[in-house]
Phi, psi and omega in degrees: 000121160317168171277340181253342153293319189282355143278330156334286099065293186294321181293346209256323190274340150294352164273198146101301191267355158289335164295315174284355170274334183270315172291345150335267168306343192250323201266336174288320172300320173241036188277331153268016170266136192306147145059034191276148147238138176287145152291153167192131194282120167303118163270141169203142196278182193228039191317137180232133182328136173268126163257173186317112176087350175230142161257123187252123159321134173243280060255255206177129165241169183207179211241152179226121186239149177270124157261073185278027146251347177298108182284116158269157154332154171275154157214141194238125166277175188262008191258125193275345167275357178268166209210112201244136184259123175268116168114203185272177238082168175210151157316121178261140182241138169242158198254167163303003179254005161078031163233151194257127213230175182221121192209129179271000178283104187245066163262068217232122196228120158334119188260191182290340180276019186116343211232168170242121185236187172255195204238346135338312191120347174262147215246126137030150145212135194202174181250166166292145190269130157268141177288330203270314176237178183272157175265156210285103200247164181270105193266074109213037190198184171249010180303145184050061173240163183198130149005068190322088189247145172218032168274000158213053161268088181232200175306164193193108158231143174265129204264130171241149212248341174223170163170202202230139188189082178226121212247169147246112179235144183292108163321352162287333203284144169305145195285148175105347182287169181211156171204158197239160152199179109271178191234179165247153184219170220246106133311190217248335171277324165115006153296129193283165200220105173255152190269110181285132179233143182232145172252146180229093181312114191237003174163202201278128169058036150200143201246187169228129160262145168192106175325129181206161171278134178292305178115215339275174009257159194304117204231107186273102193301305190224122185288195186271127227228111166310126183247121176278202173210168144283192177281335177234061150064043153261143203273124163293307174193116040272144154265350192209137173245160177227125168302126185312102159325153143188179204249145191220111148070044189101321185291123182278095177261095210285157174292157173216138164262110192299135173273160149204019160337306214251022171284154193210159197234140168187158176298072206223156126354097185307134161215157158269143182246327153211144191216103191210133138246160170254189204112199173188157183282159167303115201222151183293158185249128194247326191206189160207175209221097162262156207237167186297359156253008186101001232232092170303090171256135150313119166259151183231192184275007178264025174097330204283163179250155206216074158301148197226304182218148164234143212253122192260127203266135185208129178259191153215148163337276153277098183290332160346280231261343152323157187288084198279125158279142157302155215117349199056007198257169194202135178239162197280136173240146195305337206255287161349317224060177169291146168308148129249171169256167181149194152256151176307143161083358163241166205319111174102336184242147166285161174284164177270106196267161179233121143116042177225156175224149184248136183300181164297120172290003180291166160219112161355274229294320163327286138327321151300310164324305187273008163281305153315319176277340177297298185302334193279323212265336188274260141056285181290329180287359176246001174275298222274351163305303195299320209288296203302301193307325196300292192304343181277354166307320178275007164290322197260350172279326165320356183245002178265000000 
């Protein structure tokens, strides 16, 4: 074996642990960044072919692998926007150069458009929410993702359009009596409107019911409507009453259809047993609520939630074998495998936790260790350079 092999030999394990040292160092550095996975160096040798009587030292290369599947710690905050995946998965982010990246960082804060970035700088990306289906995603792409905006979750009123109105009237009552209640229902402005319904007792096992707006100006919604009964004070007909549109005071108060099936004449007391319409008065956007599936609602100040969007998820075979970007961000590798797409909480994906950040996976105290043992191991790979240089001084001083 040469003298110039066994320094290389030395010069190639002093590369080796300045690289482990560089991941160190990097791993120390981001030991508080949301959703950092530590690095770390693979070592493997370097064999070189031997001849009769001689050995040639070959030296040591080394691999720098990420552990982006390794689930950190929670730290949990007062921001509902901040955002954590327990389990697998990834955020999908688009950056301004209008590529779409994968990040376990869900630190995201509603900006002035509307939109949710991290403290990276990157915005959010999810589909629109349907009540009636999940929306239809591309499993091997980012087609039909779209920006998560809540810039126009603003004042919000609802017309109402259905309900409920089921009563008890007493079988007791004298035919001409009457009796009353009402509901308030929702214009087309979120001005409240209330509807008077009066029963009027008209023979045996049958009443009149009939609705009207007080005003002004005053407006008869449901003229007057024969209700019947059965024999055991089960109501026969009508079950559902539907209410007149008309218009108040600039405003659109749409028809609505009452249930009333389940009303009953029976000896009792008149009561309402349910009495409901929906809609809603005009109301403020107080917060907002992502739920463990993903799923971005308005909250307003009347208590109601307004799904909007849902925040879309994406895995890989190997998450290891990903690219790391600045950023914290991660892009697909020959290695890696293909996106796949989805959602939180279904197959293959973890829940969202909301108003959490996921830590960082270093452990200091590890790192401190594995800094040490880098120095001690550089420390010996440059005595055998010294070692190799020393003898070759006394190779060439032979000649003195």
């Amino acid at each position: 074996m040469s003298l110039y092999g066994t320094m290389r030999t030395g010069v190639s394990g002093m590369n080796a642990q300045a690289n482990r040292l560089g991941t160190v160092a990097e791993n120390i550095a981001n030991s508080s960044t949301v959703g950092y996975k530590k690095a770390s160096v693979q070592f493997s040798s370097m064999i070189l072919p031997t001849t009769a009587g001689a050995y040639n030292s070959g030296g040591v290369e080394t691999n720098v692998r990420y552990s982006i599947s390794s689930q950190g710690t929670f730290s949990y905050t007062t921001s509902s926007t901040d955002l954590a995946i327990n389990g697998d998965g990834f955020f999908i982010v688009k950056g301004s150069d209008g590529v779409d990246y994968l990040t376990r960082a869900g630190s995201f804060v509603i900006q002035d458009d509307g939109t949710l970035k991290n403290s990276a700088g990157y915005t959010l990306m999810g589909y629109e929410y349907s009540s009636t289906a999940d929306p239809t995603i591309v499993v091997n792409g980012f087609n039909g993702l779209e920006p998560i905006n809540l810039s126009s979750a603003s004042i919000s009123a609802t017309a109402s359009t259905a309900g409920a109105l089921n009563v008890n009237l007493p079988s007791s009552t004298a035919v001409g009596d009457s009796e009353a209640t009402s509901l308030v229902a929702y214009d087309s402005q979120g001005n409240s409107r209330l509807i008077e319904f009066t029963y009027t007792k008209t023979g045996v096992n049958a009443w009149s019911v009939t609705a009207n707006y007080a005003g002004p100006p005053a407006t008869v919604v449901v003229p007057p409507t024969a209700v019947t009964f059965d024999a055991n004070g089960q109501i026969v007909s009508p079950t559902s009453l539907t209410t007149t549109a008309f218009v108040v005071d600039g405003a659109n108060m749409a028809s609505m259809e009452i249930s009333t099936g389940i009303s009953t004449q029976l000896a009792a007391d008149f009561s309402v047993e349910e009495g409901e319409i929906n809609g809603n008065a005009a109301s403020e956007v107080v917060g907002y609520e992502i739920d463990a599936g993903g799923v971005v609602s308005v909250v307003y100040d009347n208590g109601d939630l307004t799904p909007r969007f849902r925040v879309a998820l994406a895995s890989v075979q190997s998450p290891d074998n990903l690219n790391p970007v600045a950023g914290n961000l991660y892009t697909q590798s020959n290695s890696s495998g293909v996106i796949v797409m989805g959602y939180a909480g279904t197959s293959g994906f973890g829940s969202i936790i909301s108003g959490a950040l996921e830590d960082s996976n270093v452990d200091v105290a590890e790192e401190l260790t594995a800094m040490i043992e880098s120095q001690r191991n550089y420390t010996a790979n440059s005595k055998v350079f010294q070692t190799g240089s020393e003898l070759m001084e006394v190779l060439v001083n032979l000649k003195r």
